[in-house]
N, C-alpha and C positions, 0 to 999 in steps of 0.2 A: 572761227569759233562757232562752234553749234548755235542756233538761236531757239533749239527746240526744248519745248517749256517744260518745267517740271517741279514735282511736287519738294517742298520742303518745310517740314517744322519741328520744331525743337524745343526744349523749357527756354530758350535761351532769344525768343521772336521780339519780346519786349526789348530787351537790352539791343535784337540788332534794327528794332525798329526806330529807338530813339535816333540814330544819325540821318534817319532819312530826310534826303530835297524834296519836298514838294515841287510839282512840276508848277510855274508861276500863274499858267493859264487854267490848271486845275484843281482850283483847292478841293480839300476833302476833310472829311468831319472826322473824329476821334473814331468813329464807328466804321467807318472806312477803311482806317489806318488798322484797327484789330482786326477785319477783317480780308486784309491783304495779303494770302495764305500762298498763291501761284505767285511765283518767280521767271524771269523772261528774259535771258542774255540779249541786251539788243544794240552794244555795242565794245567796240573792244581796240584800248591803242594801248600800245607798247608799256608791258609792266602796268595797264590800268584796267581792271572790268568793270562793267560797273551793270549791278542787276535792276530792271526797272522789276516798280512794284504793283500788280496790279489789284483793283477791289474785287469785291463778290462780285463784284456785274463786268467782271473782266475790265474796265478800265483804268489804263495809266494813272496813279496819282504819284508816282514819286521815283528816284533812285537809293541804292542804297550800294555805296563803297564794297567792290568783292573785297578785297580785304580785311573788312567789316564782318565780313559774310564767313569767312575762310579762317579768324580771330575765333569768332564765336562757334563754327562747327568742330576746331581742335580743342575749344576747349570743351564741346561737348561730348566731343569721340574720348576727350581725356577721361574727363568723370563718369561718363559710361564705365570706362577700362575700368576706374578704380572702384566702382559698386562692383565690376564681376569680378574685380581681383578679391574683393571683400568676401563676396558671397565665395568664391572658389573654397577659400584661408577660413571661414566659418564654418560649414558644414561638420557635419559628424563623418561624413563617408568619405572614401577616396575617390576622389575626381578625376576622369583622364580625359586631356580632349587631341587629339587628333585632325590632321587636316585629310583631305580627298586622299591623298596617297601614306596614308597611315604615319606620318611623322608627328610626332607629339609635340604638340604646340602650349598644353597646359597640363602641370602636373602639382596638385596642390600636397601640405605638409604632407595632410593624410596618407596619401597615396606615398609619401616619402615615408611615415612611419612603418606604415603597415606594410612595405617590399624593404626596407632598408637600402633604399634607392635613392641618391641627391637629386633635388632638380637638376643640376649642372650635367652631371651624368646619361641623364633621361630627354631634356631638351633638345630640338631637332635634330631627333635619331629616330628612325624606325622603330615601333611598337618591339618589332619581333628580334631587339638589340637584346634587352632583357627577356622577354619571356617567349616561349614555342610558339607557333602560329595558329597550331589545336585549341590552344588553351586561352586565345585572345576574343571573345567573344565579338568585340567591340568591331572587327574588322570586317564580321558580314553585315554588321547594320551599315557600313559606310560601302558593301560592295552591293547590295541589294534593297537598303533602305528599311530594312527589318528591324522591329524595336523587342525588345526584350525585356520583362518587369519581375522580378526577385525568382532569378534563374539559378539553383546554387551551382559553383564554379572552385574548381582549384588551380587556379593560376599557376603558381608555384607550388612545389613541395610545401607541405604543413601549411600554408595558409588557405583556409578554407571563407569562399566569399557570397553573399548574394547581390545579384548583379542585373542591374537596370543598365540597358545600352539604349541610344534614341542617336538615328543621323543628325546631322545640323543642315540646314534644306537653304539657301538661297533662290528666289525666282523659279524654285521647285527643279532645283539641280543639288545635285548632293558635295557638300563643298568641307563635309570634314563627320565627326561622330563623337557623342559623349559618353561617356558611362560612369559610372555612379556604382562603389562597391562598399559593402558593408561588413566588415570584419567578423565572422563567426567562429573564426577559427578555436576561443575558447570552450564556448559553448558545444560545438564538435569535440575536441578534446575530454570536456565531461562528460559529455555522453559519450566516448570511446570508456573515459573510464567507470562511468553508472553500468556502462552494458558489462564489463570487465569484472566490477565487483558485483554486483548480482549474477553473472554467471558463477562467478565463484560462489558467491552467497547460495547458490542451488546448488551447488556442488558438495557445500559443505553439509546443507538440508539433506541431501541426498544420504552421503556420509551420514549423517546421525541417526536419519531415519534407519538406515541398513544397521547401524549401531543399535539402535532403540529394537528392529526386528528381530538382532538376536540375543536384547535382553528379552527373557522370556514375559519380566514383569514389566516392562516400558509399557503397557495398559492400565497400572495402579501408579497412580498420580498423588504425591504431597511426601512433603522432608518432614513432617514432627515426627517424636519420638515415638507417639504410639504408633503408628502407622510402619515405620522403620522398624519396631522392633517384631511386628508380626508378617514383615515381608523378610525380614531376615531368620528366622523360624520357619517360613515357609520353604524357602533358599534349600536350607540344611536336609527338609523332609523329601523334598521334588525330588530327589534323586535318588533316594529308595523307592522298593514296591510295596513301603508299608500303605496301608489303609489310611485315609485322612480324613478327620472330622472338622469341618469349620463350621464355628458358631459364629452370630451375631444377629446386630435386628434387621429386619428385612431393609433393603436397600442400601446397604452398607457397601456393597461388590462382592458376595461371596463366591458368585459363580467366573469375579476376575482373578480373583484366589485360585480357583478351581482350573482356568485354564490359563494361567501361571504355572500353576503345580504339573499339570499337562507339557508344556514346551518347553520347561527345565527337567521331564525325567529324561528314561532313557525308551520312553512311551513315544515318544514326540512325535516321533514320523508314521506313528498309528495314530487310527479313528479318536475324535474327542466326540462322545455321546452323552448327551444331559437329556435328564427325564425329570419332572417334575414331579415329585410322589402328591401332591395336594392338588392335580390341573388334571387328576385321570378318578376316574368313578372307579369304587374297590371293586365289583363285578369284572373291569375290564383290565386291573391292572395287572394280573397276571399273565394276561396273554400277551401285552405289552411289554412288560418286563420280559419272558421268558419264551416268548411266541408261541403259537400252538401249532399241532400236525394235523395235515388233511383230516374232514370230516369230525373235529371233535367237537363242537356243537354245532346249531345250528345256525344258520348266517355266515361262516367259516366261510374263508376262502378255498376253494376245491384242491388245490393245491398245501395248502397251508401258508407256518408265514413265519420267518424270522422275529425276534423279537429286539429289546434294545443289545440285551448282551452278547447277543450275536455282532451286532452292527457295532459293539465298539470292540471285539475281538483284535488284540493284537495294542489294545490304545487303553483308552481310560473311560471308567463310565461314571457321568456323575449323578449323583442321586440327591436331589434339593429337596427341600421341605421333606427331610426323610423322618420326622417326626410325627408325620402326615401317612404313614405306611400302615394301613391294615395291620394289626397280630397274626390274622393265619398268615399273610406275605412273608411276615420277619421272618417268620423259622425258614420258608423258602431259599430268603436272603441267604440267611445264615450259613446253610450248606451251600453256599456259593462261595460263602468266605472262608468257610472251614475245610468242605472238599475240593472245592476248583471247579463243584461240575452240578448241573441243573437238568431241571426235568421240564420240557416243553409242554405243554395245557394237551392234554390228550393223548401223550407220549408213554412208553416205558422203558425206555432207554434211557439212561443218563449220559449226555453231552458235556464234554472237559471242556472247560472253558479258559482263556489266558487273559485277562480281564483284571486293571486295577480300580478298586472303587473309592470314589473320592464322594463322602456324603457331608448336608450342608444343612444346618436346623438354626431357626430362629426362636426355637422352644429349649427348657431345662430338659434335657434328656434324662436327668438321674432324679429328678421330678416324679417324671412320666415312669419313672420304673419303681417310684418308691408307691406310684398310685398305681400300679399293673399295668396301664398303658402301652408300656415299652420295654420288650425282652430286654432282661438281664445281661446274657449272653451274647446277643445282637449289640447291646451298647458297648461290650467291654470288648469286643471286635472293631468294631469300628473307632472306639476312643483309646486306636494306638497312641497315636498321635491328634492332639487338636489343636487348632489354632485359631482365638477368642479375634476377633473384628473389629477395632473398636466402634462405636458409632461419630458419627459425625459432631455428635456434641463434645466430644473428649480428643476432639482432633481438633479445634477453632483453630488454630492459625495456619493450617490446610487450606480455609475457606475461600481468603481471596483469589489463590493460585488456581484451585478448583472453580473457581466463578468464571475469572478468566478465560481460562480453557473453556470452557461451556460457551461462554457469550463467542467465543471464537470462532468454535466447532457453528453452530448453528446463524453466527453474521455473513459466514460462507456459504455453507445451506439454504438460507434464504434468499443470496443476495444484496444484504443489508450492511452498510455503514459497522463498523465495528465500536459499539458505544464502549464509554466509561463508567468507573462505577463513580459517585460521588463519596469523599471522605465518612458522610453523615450516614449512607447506603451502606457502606461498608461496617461501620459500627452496627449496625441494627441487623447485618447478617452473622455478623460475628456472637450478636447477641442473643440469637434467636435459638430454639429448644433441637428444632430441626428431626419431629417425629419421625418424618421417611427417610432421612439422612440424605447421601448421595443424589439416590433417587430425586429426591424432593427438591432438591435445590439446582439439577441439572432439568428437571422440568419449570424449575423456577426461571431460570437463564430463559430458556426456548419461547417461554410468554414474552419476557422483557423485550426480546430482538422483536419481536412481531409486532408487541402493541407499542413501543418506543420510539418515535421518532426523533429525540432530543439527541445533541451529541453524548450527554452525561444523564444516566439516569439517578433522578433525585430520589428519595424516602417517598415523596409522595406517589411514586410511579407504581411501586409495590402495593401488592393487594391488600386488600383487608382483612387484619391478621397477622402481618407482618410488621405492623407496625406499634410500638408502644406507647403509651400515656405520654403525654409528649414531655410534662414535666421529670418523669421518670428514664426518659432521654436526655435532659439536659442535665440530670444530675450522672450522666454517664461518661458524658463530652467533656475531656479536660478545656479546649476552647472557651464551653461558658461561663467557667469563674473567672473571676478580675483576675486582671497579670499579675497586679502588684499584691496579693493575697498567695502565690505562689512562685514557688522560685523555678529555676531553668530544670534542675536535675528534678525536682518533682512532676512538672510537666512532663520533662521527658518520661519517668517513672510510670505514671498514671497514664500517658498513650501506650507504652507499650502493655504493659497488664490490659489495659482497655482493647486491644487489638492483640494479645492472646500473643506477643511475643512478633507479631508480623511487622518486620519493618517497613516495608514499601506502605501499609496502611498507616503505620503509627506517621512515618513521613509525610503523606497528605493528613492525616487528622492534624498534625501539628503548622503542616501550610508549608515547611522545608523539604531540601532534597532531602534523597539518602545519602548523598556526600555528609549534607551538614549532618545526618541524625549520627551517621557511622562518628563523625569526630564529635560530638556530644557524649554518645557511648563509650568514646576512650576516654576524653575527657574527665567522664566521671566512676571510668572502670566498672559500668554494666554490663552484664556477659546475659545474654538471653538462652543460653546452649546449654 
């Protein structure tokens, strides 16, 4: 038997320390005995070893029973086994371990769930029993020592893994290989299916958008009744070449009216030309409107020059703030609407023109005609057909939808987080006079996104102005009278009137969904339509 010495220790030194002989010519001290760390075969009969012990200072103080020795390392190799069998059986990942020549030595549940593979099945077989040889990662860490850390891998069909492989290294020989796999395969899955519905979901954007492109009005935004009932008047008109007058107050959208009525006629695939009769000085309007010919004043262009009814020839020309038109212009006009054909600034020829005109006043026109202002004859031309705007104050339950869409349009534009409005914000827009209408409130959004960094913009975010006597806010809010002072159907009652019919608002004023408001409204047979 070898006599050459070598290192051994264990949890286990006390327990095989207790049987040792002290040699009788050597006592040794307790400090001794702990630290007799080197072991030394130094004799050996038949079925007996026995290890002498020696101290830090390399001397003999005792024997101790290989048997002794051999008791106490199985049962350390035991408990060893059973902490790795613990640790295998605990983990969250599948575990595979593998010897030098790729036969699987350890395959824990995991690894059993997640292949639907038994240990009994898997146990000293070949890796590449069950799976391809491509697809075993774990086989070049054990052929070249290469380690591998959240590598994604598809072992098998549909299951999808991240995979740490690492050799197992003896005396720096390669004597087997671990790897360590982490189940993804649902999370792949959702994302097969998030990439799946959102392609669709752009698909169908796509789809509506080209829907919305060939509504001609998919640019006039909001379901109430005023608003519905002057897009569908407008519907009926777009398709003749009559003349169209749209009134309303400035910022209302008249000029979306206007090229609405444009892509519903049969104009469409002609010029759309807007001029502004109140953005041009009346010296210059004519030559604007009507163009002039070479040399007819001075400053002219040498050539001459087209004017707008030229450039919407074939299409529609609109004419805004046409209450803003000069008197000597109108009679101009006029024989543009009555004959079909105009006289360019310096010309004398008269030019046939094919030209529908669609004019747009924020003024009483029969006002202006009852005060001389505004030709007689020029208004009853132009007011074939009119179709009145409402303003934004007589549309309130439009509001929040139109807010929406603005904070949208411009959260994209900038950049910016897509905020909220708050219940309390919504009430105080809903309640507001709203002078510039449209306008005013779609430049109201464009402030909020810029100076709001909050996810929900509260009452106090809004300018000064916007906001009411606060006491006269709270007498607006069903919220701040006592519950028990009013019953279910009055609440409900008083948030919708409060919010102008809007149920998505009246739903956050009241703190429920719109599941619960919709079954409230049956409940107590409210019809807001």
């Amino acid at each position: 038997m070898s006599n050459q010495p070598f290192s051994f220790y264990n949890p286990f030194l006390r327990e095989i320390m207790q049987p040792l002989s002290f040699l009788p010519d050597r006592p040794c001290s307790a400090q001794a005995r702990e630290s007799a760390l080197l072991f030394d075969v130094i004799s050996a009969t038949p079925g007996v070893t026995d290890i002498q012990v020696l101290s830090d200072m390399d001397e003999p103080v005792g024997y101790i029973p290989a048997e002794t020795v051999a008791q106490a390392a199985s049962r350390a190799l035991r408990e060893c086994f059973a902490f790795y069998e613990s640790v295998l059986q605990t983990v969250d990942d599948s575990l595979t371990i593998v010897n030098a020549q790729g036969i699987v030595v350890n395959w824990n549940k995991q690894a059993e769930a997640m292949y639907h593979i038994p240990r009994e099945d898997i146990l000293h077989h070949h890796i590449t029993r069950h799976f391809k040889k491509d697809a075993v990662m774990l086989l070049k860490s054990i052929h070249d020592g290469s380690s591998v850390v959240r590598h994604y891998n598809q072992p098998r069909p549909g299951t999808h893994v991240l995979v740490n492989t690492s050799p197992v290294l003896l005396d720096g020989q390669i004597i087997g290989g671990l790897s360590a796999e982490k189940d993804i395969s649902d999370v792949v899955r959702l994302h097969d299916r998030l990439s799946s519905t959102t392609a669709h979901l752009h698909n169908l954007e796509n789809e509506l958008y080209n829907e919305q492109q060939e509504d001609p009005f998919y640019k006039i935004k909001g379901r109430s009744a005023a608003i519905t009932q002057a897009i569908q008047l407008t519907r009926k008109v777009a398709r003749t070449d009559a003349t169209l007058l749209i009134t309303g107050e400035s910022g209302v959208g008249k000029e979306l009216f206007a090229e609405a009525v444009h892509r519903a006629s049969l104009r469409a695939d002609g010029p759309f030309v807007a001029l502004n009769c109140g953005a041009i000085p009346a010296a210059l309007f004519e030559s604007e409107l009507f163009g002039y010919e070479k040399g007819a004043f001075t400053g002219a262009i040498h050539e001459g020059k087209k004017g707008k009814i030229d450039a919407a020839a074939g299409g529609t020309l609109f004419l805004d703030e046409i209450g803003e038109l000069p008197l000597d212009q109108q009679v101009k006009l006029l024989r543009v609407l009555q004959e079909k054909q105009f006289y360019r600034v310096g010309g004398h020829k008269p030019i046939a023109t094919d030209v529908r005109i669609v004019a747009a006043t924020n003024r009483d026109l029969e006002a202006m005609v009852a005060a001389g202002q505004f030709r007689q004859d020029l208004f009853y031309r132009l007011n074939v057909v009119t179709v009145p705007i409402p303003p934004l104050r007589e549309r309130k339950e439009d509001i929040p939808e139109l807010a929406q869409l603005f904070l949208k349009e411009f959260a994209v534009k900038y950049g910016k987080p897509l905020p909220e409005l708050a219940p309390k914000t919504i009430i105080l827009l809903l309640n507001y006079a709203w002078p510039g209408n449209i306008r005013q409130l779609r430049n109201l959004m464009e402030r909020l996104v810029i100076l709001t960094d909050q996810e929900r913009i509260e009452p106090e975010h809004l300018p000064e102005g916007y906001q009411p006597n606060e006491l006269a806010f709270a007498a607006q809010t069903p919220a701040t009278r006592p519950l028990a002072a009013r019953s279910e159907y009055e609440e409900l009652v008083e948030a919708l009137r409060t919010t102008y019919g809007n149920k998505s608002a009246a739903a956050q004023l009241l703190g429920i969904s719109r599941v619960t408001l919709y079954n409230r409204m049956k409940k107590y047979n409210i019809h807001t339509d």
